[in-house]
C-alpha positions as a Markdown table, in Angstrom:
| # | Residue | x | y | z |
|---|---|---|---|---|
| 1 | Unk | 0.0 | 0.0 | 0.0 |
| 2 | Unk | 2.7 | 2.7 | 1.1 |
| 3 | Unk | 4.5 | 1.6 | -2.5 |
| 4 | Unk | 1.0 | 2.2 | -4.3 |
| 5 | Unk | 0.7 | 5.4 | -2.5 |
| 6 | Unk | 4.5 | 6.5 | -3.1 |
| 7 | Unk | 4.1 | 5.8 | -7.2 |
| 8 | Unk | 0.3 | 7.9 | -6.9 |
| 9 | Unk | 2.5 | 10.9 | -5.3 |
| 10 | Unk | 5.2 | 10.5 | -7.9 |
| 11 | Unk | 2.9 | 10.5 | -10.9 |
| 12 | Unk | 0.9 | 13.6 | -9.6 |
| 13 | Unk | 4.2 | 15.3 | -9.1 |
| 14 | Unk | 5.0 | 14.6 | -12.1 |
| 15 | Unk | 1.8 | 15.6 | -13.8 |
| 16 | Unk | 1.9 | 19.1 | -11.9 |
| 17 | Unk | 5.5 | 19.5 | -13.6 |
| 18 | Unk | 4.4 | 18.7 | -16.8 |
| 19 | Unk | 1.5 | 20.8 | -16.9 |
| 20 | Unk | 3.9 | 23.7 | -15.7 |
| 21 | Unk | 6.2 | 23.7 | -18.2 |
| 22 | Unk | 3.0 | 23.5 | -20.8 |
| 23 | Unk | 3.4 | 26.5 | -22.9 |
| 24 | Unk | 0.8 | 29.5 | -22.4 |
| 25 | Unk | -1.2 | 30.1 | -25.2 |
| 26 | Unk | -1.6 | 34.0 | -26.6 |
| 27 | Unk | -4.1 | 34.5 | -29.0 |
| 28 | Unk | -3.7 | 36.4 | -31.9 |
| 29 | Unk | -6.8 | 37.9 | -34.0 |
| 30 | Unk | -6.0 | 39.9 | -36.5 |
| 31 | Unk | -6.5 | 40.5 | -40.4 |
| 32 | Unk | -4.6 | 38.5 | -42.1 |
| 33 | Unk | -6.5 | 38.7 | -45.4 |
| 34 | Unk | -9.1 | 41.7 | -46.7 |
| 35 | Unk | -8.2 | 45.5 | -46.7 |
| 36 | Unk | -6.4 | 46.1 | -43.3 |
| 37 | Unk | -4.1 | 43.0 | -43.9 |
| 38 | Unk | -0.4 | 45.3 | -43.9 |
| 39 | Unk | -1.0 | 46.1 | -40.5 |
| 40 | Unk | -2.1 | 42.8 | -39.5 |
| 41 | Unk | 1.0 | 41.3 | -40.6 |
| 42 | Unk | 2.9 | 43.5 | -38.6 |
| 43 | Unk | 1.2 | 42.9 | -35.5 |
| 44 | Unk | 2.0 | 39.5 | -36.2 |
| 45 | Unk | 5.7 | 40.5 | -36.5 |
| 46 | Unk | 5.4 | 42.6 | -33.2 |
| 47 | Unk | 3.9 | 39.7 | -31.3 |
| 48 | Unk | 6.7 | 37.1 | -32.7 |
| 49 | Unk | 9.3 | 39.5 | -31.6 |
| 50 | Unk | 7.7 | 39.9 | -28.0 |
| 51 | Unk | 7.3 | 36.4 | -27.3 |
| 52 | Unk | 10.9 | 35.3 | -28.5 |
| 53 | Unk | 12.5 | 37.6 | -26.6 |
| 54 | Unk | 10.3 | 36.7 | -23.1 |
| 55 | Unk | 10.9 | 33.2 | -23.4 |
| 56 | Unk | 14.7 | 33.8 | -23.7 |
| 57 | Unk | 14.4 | 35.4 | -20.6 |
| 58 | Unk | 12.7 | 32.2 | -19.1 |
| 59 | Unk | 9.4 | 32.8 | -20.0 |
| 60 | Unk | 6.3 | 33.9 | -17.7 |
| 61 | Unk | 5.9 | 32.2 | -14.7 |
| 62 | Unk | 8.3 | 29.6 | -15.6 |
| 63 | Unk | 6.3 | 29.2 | -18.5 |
| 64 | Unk | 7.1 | 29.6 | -22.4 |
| 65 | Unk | 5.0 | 31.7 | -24.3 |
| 66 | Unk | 3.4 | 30.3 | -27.7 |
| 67 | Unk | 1.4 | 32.3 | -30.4 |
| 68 | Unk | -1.9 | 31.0 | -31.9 |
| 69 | Unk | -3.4 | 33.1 | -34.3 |
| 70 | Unk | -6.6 | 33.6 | -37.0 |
| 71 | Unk | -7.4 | 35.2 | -39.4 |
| 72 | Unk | -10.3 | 37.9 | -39.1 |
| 73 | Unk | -10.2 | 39.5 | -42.7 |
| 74 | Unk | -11.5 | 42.6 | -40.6 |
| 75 | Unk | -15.1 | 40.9 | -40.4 |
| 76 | Unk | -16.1 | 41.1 | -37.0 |
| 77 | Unk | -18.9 | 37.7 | -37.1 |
| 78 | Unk | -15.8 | 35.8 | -38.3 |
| 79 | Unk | -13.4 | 37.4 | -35.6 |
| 80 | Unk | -16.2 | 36.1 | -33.0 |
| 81 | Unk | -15.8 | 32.8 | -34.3 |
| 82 | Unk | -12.3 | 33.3 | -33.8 |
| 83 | Unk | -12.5 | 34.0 | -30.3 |
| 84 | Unk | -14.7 | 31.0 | -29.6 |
| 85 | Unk | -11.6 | 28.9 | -31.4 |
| 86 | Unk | -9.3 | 30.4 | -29.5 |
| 87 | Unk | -10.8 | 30.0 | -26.3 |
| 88 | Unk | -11.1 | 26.4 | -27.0 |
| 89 | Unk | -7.2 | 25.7 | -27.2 |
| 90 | Unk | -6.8 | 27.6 | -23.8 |
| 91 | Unk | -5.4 | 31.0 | -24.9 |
| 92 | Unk | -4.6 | 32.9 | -21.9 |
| 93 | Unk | -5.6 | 36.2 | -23.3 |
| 94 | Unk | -6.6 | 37.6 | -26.8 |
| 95 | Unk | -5.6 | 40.7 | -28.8 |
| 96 | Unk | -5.3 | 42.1 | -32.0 |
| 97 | Unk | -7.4 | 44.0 | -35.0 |
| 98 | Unk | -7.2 | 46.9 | -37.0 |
| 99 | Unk | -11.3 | 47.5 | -36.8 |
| 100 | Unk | -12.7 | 48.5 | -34.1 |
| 101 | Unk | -15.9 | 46.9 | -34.9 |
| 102 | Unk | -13.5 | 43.9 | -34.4 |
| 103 | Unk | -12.3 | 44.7 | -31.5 |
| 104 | Unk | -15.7 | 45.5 | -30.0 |
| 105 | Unk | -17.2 | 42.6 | -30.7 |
| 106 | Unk | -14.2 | 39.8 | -30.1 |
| 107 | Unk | -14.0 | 42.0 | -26.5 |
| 108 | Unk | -17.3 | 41.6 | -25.9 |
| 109 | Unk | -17.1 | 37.5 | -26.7 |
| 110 | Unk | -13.7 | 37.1 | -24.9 |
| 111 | Unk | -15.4 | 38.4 | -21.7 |
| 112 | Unk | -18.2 | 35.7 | -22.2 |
| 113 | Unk | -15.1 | 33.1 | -22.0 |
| 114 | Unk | -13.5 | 35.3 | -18.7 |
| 115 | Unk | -10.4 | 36.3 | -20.9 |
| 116 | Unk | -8.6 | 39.6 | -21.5 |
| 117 | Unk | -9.0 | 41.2 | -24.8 |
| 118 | Unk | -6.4 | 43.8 | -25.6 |
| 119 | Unk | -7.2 | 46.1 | -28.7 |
| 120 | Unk | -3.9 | 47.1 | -31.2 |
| 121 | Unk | -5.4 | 49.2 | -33.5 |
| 122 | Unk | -9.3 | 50.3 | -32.5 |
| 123 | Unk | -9.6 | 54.2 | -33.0 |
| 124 | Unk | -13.1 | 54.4 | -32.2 |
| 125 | Unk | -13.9 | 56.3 | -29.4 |
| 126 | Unk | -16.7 | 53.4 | -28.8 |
| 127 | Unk | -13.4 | 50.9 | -28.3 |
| 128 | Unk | -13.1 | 52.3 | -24.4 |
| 129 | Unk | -16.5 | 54.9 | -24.6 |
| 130 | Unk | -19.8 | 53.2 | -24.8 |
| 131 | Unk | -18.6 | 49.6 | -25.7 |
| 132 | Unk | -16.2 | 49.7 | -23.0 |
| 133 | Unk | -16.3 | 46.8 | -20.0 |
| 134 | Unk | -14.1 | 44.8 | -17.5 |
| 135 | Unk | -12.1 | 42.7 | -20.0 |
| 136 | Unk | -11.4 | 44.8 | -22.9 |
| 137 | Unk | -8.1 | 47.4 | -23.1 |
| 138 | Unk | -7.1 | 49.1 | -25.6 |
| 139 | Unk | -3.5 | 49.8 | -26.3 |
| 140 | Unk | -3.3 | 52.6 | -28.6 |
| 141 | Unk | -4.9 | 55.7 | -28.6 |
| 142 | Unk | -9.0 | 56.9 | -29.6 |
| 143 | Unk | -10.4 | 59.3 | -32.2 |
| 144 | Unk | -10.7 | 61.8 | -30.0 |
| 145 | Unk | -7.4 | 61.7 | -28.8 |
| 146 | Unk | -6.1 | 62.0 | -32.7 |
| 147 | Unk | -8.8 | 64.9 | -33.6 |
| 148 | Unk | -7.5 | 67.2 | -30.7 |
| 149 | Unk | -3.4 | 67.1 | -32.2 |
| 150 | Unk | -4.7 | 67.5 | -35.6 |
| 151 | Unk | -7.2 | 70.1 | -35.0 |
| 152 | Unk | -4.7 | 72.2 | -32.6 |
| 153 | Unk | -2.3 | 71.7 | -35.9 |
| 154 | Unk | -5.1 | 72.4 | -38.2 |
| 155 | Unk | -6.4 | 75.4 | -36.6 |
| 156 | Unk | -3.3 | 77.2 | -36.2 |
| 157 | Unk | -1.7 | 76.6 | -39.9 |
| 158 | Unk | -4.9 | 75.8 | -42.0 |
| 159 | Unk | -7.7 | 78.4 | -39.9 |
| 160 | Unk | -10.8 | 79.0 | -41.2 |
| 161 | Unk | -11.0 | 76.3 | -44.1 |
| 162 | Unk | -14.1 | 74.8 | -46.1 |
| 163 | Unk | -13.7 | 70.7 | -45.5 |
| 164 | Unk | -15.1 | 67.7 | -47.2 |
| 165 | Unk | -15.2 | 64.2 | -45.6 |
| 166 | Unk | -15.2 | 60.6 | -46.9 |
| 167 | Unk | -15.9 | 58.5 | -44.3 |
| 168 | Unk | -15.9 | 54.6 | -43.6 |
| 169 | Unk | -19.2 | 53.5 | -43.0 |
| 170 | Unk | -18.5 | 52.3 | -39.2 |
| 171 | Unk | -18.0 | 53.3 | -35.8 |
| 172 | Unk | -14.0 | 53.9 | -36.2 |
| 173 | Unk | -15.5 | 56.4 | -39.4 |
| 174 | Unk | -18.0 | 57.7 | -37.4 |
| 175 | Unk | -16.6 | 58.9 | -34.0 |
| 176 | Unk | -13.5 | 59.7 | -35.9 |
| 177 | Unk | -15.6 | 62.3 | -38.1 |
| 178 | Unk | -17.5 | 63.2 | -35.4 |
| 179 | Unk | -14.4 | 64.2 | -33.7 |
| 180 | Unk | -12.8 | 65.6 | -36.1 |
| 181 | Unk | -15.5 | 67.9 | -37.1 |
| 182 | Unk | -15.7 | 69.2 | -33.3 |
| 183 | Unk | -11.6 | 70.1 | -33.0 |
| 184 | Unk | -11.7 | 71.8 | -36.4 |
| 185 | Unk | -15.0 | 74.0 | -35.9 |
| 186 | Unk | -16.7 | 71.9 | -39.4 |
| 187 | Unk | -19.4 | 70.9 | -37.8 |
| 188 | Unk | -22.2 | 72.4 | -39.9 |
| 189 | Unk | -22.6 | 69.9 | -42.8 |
| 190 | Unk | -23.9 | 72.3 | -44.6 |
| 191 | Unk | -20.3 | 74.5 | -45.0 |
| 192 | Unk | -18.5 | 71.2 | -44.1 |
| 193 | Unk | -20.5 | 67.8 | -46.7 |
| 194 | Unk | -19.6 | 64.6 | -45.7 |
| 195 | Unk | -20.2 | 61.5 | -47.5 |
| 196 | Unk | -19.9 | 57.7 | -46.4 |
| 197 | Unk | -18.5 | 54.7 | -48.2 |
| 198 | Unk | -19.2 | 51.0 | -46.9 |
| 199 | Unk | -17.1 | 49.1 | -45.0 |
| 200 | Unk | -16.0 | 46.4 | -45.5 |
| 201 | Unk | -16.6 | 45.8 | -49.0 |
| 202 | Unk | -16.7 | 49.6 | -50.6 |
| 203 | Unk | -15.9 | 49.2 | -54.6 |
| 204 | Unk | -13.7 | 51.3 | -56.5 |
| 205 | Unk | -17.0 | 53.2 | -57.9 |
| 206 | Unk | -18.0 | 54.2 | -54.6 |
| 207 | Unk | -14.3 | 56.1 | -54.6 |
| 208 | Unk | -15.3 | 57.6 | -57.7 |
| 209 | Unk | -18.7 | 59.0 | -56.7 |
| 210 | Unk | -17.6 | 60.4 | -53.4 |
| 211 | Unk | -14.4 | 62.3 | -54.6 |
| 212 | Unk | -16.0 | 63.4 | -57.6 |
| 213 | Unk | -18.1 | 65.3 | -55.4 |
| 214 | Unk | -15.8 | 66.2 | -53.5 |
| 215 | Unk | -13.8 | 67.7 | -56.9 |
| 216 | Unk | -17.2 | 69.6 | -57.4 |
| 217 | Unk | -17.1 | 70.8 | -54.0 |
| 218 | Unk | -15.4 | 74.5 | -53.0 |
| 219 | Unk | -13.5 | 72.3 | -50.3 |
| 220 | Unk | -9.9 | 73.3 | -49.1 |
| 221 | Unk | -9.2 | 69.9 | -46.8 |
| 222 | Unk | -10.1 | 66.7 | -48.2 |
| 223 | Unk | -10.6 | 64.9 | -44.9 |
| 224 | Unk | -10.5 | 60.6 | -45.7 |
| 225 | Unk | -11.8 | 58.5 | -42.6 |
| 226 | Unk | -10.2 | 55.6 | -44.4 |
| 227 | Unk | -7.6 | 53.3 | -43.4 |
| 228 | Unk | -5.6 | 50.6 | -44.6 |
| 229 | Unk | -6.2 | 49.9 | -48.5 |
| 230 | Unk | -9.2 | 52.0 | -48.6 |
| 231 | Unk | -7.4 | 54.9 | -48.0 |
| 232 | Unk | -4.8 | 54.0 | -50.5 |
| 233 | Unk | -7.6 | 53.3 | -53.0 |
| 234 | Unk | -9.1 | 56.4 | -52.2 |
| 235 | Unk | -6.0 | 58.5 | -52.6 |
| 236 | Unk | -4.8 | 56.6 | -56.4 |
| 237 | Unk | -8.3 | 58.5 | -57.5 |
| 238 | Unk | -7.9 | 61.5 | -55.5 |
| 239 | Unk | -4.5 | 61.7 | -57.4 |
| 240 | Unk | -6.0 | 61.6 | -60.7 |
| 241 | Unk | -8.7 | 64.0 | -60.3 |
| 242 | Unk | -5.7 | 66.5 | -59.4 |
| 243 | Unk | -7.0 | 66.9 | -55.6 |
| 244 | Unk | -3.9 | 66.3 | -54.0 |
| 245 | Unk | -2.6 | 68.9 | -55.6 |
| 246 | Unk | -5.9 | 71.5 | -55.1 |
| 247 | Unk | -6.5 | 70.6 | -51.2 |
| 248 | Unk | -4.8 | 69.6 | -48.2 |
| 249 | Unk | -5.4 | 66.0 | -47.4 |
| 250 | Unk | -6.0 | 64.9 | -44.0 |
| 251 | Unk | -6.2 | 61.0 | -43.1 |
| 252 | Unk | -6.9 | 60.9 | -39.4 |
| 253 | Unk | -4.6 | 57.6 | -38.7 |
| 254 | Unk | -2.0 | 57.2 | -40.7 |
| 255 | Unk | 0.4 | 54.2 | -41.1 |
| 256 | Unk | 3.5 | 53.2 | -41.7 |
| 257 | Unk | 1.9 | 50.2 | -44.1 |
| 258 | Unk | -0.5 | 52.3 | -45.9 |
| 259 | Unk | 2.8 | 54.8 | -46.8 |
| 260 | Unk | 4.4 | 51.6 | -48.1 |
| 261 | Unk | 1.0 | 50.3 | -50.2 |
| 262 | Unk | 0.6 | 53.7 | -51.6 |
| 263 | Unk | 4.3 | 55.2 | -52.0 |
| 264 | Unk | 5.7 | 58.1 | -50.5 |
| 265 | Unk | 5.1 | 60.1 | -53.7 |
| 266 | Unk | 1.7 | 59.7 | -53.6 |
| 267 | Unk | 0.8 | 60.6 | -49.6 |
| 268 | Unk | 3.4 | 63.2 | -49.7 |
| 269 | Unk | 2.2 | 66.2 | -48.0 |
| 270 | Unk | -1.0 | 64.3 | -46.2 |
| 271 | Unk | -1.8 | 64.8 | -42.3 |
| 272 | Unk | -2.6 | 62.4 | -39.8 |
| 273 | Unk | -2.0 | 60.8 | -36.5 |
| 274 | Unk | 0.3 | 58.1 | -34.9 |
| 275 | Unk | 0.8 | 56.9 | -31.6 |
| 276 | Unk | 4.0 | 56.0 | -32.4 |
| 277 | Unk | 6.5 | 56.0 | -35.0 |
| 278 | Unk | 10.3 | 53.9 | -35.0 |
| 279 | Unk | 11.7 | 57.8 | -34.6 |
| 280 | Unk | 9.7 | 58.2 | -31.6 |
| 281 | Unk | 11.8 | 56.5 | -29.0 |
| 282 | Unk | 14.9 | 58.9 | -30.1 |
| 283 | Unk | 13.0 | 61.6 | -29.5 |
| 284 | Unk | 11.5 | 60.5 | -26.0 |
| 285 | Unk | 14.9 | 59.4 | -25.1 |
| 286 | Unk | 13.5 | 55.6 | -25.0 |
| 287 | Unk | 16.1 | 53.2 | -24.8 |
| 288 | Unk | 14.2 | 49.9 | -24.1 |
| 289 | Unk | 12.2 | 51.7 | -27.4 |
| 290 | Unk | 15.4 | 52.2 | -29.4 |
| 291 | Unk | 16.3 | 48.1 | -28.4 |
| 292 | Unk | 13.2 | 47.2 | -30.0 |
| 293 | Unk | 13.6 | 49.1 | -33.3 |
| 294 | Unk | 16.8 | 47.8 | -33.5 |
| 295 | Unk | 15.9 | 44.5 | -33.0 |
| 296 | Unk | 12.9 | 44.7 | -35.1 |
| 297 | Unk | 14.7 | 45.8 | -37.7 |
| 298 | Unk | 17.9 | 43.3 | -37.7 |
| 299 | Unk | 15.1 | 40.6 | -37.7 |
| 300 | Unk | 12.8 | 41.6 | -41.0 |
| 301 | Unk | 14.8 | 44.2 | -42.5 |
| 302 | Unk | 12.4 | 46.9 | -42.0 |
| 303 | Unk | 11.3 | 49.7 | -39.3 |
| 304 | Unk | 8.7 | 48.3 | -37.1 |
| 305 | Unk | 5.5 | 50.2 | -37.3 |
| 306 | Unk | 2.6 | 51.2 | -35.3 |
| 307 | Unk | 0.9 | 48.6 | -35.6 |
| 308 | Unk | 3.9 | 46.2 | -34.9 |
| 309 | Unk | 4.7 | 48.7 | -31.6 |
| 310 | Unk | 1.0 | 48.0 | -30.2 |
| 311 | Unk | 1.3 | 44.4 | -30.4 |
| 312 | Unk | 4.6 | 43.8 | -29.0 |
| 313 | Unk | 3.8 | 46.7 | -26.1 |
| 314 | Unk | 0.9 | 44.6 | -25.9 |
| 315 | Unk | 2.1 | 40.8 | -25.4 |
| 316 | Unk | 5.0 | 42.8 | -22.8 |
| 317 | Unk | 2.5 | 44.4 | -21.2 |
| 318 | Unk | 0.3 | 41.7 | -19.8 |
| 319 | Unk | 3.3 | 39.5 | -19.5 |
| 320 | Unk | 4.7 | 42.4 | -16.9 |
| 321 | Unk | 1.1 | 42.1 | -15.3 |
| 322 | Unk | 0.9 | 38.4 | -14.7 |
| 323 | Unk | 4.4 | 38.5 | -13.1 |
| 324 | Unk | 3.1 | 41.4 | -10.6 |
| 325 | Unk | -0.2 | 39.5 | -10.0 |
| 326 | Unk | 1.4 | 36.2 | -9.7 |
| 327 | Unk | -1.0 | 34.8 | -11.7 |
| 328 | Unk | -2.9 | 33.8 | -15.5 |
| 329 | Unk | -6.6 | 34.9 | -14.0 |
| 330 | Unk | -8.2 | 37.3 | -15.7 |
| 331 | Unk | -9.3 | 39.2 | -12.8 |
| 332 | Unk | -5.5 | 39.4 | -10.9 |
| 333 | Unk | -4.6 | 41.0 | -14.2 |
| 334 | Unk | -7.2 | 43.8 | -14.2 |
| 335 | Unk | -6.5 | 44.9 | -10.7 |
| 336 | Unk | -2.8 | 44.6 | -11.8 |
| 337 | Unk | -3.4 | 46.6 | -15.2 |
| 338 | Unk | -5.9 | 49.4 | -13.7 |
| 339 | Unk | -4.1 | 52.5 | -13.4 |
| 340 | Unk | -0.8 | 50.6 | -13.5 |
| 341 | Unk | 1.9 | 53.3 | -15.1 |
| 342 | Unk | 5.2 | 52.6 | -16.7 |
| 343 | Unk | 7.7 | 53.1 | -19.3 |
| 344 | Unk | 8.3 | 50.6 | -22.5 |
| 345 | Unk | 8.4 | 52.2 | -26.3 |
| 346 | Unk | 8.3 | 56.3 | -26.0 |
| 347 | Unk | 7.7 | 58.2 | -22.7 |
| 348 | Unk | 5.0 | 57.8 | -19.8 |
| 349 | Unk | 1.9 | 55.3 | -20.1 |
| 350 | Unk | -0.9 | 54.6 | -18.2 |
| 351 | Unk | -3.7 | 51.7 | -18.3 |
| 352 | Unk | -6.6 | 53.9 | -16.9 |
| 353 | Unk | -8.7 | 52.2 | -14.4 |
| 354 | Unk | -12.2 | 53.9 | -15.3 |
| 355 | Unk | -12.0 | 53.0 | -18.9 |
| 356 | Unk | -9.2 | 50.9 | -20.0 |
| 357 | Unk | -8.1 | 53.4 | -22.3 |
| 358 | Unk | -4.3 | 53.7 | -22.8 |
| 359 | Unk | -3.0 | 56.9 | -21.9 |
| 360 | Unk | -0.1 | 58.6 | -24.3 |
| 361 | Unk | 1.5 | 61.3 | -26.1 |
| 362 | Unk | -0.1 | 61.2 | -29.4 |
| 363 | Unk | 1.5 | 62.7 | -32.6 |
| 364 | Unk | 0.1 | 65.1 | -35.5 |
| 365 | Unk | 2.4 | 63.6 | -38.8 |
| 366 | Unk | 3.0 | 64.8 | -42.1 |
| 367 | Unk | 4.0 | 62.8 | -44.9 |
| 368 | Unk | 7.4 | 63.5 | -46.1 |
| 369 | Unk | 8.7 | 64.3 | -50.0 |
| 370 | Unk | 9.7 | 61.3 | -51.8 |
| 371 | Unk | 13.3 | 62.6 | -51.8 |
| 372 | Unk | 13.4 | 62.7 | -47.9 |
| 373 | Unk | 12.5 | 59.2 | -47.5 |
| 374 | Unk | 14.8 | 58.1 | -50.3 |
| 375 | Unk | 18.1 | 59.6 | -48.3 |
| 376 | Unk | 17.2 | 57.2 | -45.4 |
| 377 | Unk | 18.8 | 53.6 | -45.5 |
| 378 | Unk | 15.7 | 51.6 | -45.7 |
| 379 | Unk | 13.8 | 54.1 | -47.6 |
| 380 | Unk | 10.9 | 53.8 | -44.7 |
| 381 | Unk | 11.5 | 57.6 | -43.1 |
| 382 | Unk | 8.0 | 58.3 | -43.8 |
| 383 | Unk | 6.9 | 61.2 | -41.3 |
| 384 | Unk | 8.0 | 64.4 | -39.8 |
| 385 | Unk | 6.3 | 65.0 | -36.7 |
| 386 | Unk | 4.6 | 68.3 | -36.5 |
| 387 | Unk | 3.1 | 68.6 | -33.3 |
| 388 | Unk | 1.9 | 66.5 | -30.1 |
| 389 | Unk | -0.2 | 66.3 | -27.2 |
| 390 | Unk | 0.9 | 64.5 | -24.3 |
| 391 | Unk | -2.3 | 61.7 | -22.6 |
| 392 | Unk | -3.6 | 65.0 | -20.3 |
| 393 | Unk | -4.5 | 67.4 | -22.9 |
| 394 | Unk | -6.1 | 64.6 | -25.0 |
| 395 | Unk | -7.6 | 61.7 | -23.5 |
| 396 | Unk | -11.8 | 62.6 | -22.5 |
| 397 | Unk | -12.0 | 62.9 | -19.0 |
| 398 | Unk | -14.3 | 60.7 | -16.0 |
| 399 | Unk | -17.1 | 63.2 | -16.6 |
| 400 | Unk | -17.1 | 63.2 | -20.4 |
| 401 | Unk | -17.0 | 59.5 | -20.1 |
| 402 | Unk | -19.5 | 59.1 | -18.1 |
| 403 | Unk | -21.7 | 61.5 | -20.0 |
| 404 | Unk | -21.4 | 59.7 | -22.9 |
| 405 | Unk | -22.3 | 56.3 | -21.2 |
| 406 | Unk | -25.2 | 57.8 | -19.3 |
| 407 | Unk | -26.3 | 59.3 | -22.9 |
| 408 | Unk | -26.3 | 55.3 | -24.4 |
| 409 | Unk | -27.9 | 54.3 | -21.4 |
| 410 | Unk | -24.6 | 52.0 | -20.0 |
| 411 | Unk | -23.5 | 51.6 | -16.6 |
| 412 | Unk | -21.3 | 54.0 | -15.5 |
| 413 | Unk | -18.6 | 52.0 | -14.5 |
| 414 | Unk | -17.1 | 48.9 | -16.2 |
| 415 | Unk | -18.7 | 46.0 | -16.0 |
């Protein structure tokens, strides 16, 4: 009997070993496919980066890290599905899009499973406004947060302008209008038209009826809520019915992917936003930021982007959370996230406890001259910083959050 019970003790011991050194799972849902699929791939390149380099280091909790991932093709039904797959092989927490209407809905079906869903690219201010709860955080920054640096820049070098928006038919296109309108004083539609194109989906013929109108228009800014290949659509056609040349272009979020889809000559000249650019680390005197550009870009022979700067911050992130908490539960890691500050990729960050909205300096960007970005060594020195806001002067506050919840008739605290 004490032999039976000395080989039971042996086996569970070394069971609970085994199950130890299991890798933990991190999920990955993100567009690999459909119009947002450039910044997709670098969050996939972000995330590989991440995890290599915390598993040299041993790992979290004793435990190697391991990537699953799927493909969303910036559908958010299929990105549910995702979720529910993902679930299933025992991620420990989920992240990823470049749609908000993504992120939205796999947040809201992570929560059913009790995980952590961690936005990368989800501009709408729904992401951490109205949509917000418990389980969801969003890494980068909101539309609001981008329409305040742009219209401070716009305001004081373009005042008093006639504007015309195109305008993704979806909640990133529509808070980030909606914003937009209300930093730059164009909120009469009548002075200011505005015109929407679906998403996803929107043909090349939509392109052509919108911007034609907008050719007909008396505009001075040609504001396009698009992103990804719909913006780079839209700007081909805005090329050849001479409006780059007529108007200012403004592209609320801008990218280092859609600069490389469209070509510098192209977006030269165009305005937008980014939370954080491979120069940006220099500038904030970053060095664990200037590590991971260098590393980034020994491993795939390119500057890592935005995109590829939110997922890796991401995967770090909670990794640096579950070490505090001592723990994979989902709730040890929202006490240790909430209001948690620190330093990673530029200068000071904050995980805000009321709405899980990331708190940073955001930047106003202009596309540089073709000739500019030639002179750098991998061709991919795409923006000159114009202006910024640091997460104070931006971010809503607890009563404008709470206004806008009470207004949608949500709780006003996350559930």
């Amino acid at each position: 009997m004490q032999r039976l019970t000395a080989a039971l003790a042996l086996w569970a011991g070394l069971t609970a070993c085994a199950q130890a050194a299991e890798p933990i799972t991190l999920g990955l849902n993100y567009p690999r496919t459909g119009p947002y699929k450039e910044e997709g791939l670098a969050q996939m390149r972000g995330a590989l980066l991440a995890i290599d380099e915390l598993n040299a280091k041993g790992g979290v909790l004793g435990r190697s890290l391991r990537l699953s991932s799927r493909d969303t093709a910036s559908r958010p039904a299929k990105a549910v599905r995702n979720v529910d797959k993902l679930a299933s092989e025992g991620a420990a927490m989920l992240f990823g899009g470049s749609s908000s209407a993504v992120a939205i809905a796999s947040g809201q079906r992570a929560a059913t499973h009790g995980l952590l869903y961690f936005g990368t690219l989800t501009y709408s201010n729904d992401t951490t406004g109205k949509d917000a709860h418990r389980y969801l955080f969003r890494e980068c920054n909101n539309a609001w947060m981008s329409a305040r640096v742009l219209g401070q820049y716009l305001s004081k070098h373009l005042p008093d302008k006639r504007y015309f928006y195109v305008t993704s038919d979806y909640t990133w296109g529509h808070t980030t209008e909606s914003s937009l309108r209300q930093t730059t004083g164009s909120e009469d539609t009548g002075k200011h038209p505005g015109l929407k194109v679906p998403f996803p989906g929107a043909r090349l013929a939509d392109y052509m009826d919108v911007l034609n109108q907008a050719a007909a228009s008396d505009a001075e800014v040609l504001t396009l809520v698009l992103f990804g290949e719909d913006l780079v659509r839209a700007m081909r056609i805005a090329k050849d019915l001479g409006l780059t040349e007529r108007m200012q272009i403004v592209a609320p979020n801008l990218t280092q992917s859609i600069i490389e889809q469209a070509g510098p000559g192209l977006m030269q000249g165009v305005l937008g936003t980014e939370p954080w650019t491979w120069r940006v680390p220099k500038l904030e005197k970053s060095a664990q930021g200037e590590a991971f550009v260098n590393a980034f870009s020994q491993r795939y022979a390119m500057y890592p982007s935005s995109s590829a700067a939110s997922a890796y911050s991401i995967v770090y992130q909670w990794a640096d959370a579950a070490q505090r908490a001592k723990s994979l539960d989902s709730e040890a890691l929202i006490k240790a996230l909430e209001g948690h500050r620190y330093q990673l990729l530029k200068g000071p960050q904050e995980w805000r406890a009321f709405d899980h909205q990331n708190l940073q300096t955001v930047y106003a960007v202009k596309v540089k001259a073709r000739a500019e970005v030639l002179k750098d060594p991998l061709k991919q020195d795409y923006f000159e910083i114009v202006d910024r806001l640091d997460a104070d002067q931006v971010a809503p506050s607890l009563a404008e959050w709470q206004a806008e919840r009470r207004a949608t008739g949500q709780p006003l605290t996350l559930q």
